[in-house]
C-alpha positions in Angstrom: 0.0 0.0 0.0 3.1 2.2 0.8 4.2 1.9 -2.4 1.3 2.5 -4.4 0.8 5.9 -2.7 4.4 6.6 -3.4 3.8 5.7 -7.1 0.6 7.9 -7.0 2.1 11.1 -5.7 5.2 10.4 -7.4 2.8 10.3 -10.7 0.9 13.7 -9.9 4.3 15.5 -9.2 5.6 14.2 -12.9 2.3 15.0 -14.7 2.2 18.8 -13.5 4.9 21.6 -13.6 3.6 24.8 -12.2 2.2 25.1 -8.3 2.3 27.9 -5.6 4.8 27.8 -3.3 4.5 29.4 0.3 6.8 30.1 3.5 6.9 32.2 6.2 9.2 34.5 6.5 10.2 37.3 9.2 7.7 39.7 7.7 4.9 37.3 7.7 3.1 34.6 5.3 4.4 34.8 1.4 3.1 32.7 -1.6 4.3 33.2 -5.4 3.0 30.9 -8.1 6.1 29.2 -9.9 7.6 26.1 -12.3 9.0 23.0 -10.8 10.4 19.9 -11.7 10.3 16.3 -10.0 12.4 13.6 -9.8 10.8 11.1 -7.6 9.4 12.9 -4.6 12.3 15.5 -5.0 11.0 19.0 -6.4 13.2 21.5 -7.8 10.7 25.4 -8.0 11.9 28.5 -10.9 11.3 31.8 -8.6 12.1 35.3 -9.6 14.3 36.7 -7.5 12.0 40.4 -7.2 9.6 38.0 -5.0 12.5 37.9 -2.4 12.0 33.9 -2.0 15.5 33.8 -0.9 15.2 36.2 2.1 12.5 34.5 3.1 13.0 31.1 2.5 16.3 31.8 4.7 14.7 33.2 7.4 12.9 29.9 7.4 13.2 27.1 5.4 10.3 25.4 5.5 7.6 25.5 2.8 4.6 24.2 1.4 3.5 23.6 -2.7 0.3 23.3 -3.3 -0.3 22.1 -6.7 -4.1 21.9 -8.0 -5.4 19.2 -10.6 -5.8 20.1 -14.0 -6.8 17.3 -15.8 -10.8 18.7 -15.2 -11.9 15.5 -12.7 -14.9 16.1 -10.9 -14.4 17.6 -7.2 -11.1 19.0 -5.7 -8.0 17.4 -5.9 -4.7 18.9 -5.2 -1.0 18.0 -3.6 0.1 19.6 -0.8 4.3 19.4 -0.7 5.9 20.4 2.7 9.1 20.4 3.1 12.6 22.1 3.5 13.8 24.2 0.5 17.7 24.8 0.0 19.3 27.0 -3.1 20.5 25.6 -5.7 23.9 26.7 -6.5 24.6 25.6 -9.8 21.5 25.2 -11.1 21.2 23.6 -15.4 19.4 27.2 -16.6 19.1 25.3 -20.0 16.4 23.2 -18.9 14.9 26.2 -17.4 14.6 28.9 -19.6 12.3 29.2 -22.5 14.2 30.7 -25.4 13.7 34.4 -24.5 16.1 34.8 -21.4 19.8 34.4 -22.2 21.4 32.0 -20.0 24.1 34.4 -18.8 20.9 36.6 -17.3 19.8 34.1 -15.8 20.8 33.7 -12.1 20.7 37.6 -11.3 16.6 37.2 -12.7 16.4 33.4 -10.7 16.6 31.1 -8.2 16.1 27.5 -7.9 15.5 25.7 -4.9 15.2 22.2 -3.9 12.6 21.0 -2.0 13.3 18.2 0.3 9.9 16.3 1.6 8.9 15.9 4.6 4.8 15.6 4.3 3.3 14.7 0.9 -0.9 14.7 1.1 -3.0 13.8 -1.7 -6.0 15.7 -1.4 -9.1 14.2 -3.6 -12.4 15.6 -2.5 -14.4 13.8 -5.0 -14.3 10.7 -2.8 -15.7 12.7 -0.1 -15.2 15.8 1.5 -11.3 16.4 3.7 -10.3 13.0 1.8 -6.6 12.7 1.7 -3.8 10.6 1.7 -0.5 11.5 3.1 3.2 10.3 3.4 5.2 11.0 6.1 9.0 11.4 5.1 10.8 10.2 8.7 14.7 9.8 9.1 15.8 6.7 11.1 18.7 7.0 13.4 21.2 6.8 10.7 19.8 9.8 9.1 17.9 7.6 5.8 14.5 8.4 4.8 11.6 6.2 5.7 7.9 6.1 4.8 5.0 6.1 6.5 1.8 6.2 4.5 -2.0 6.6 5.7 -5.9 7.4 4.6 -8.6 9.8 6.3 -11.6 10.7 5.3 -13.4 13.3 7.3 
């Protein structure tokens, strides 16, 4: 069963690129919709750097994606990605940048950051209203991720 709901968020992650991302920085609550890319449960966001999602993002860390459905299903159903977000140094700006930013603009215009997961929920409320399904990234002691997967419907 842990697998299967690994497969499906890993699934909803691949099949969408754009979400809002919000954190809470020293001035307060912050959201800015951007472009990601997956690679498993791992997300990788596009932001602008006028949005200030580096100041605030290293004030604290922590953030939250919230990526919506799109594929016109009946009800609600969205992903919401918590997790700790870190710069990417060296990020590839050729995969991206659409053809209208030169590459050597591109890290004064953006950042990328890494989102590391620590709660995945798959919110579906065409299967009832507050239905979710979350994952639970935990560390064991020697510092490796673990799963831990479960259902509510409320």
């Amino acid at each position: 069963m842990l697998d299967e709901l690994r497969a499906r968020m890993i699934a909803h992650l691949s099949q969408h690129c754009a979400g809002v991302l919000s954190a809470a920085g020293a001035p307060g609550a912050w959201a800015m919709p951007v472009r990601y890319r997956s690679r498993g449960l791992e997300v990788d966001c596009l932001l602008p750097r006028w949005a200030d999602a580096g100041y605030h993002l290293q004030q604290n860390p922590h953030a939250v994606l919230v990526i919506q459905e799109t594929n016109g299903s009946t009800g609600q159903r969205w992903l919401q990605y918590r997790g700790i977000a870190q710069p990417v140094t060296s990020p590839d700006w050729k995969e991206w940048l659409t053809g209208e930013t030169p590459t050597a603009l591109a890290d004064g215009l953006y950042l990328v950051v890494h989102l590391t997961p620590e709660r995945i929920d798959l919110i579906d409320e065409s299967r009832g209203w507050g239905a979710r399904e979350t994952l639970e990234i935990v560390k064991d002691e020697g510092g490796r991720r673990k799963d831990e997967g479960n259902e509510a419907i409320s």
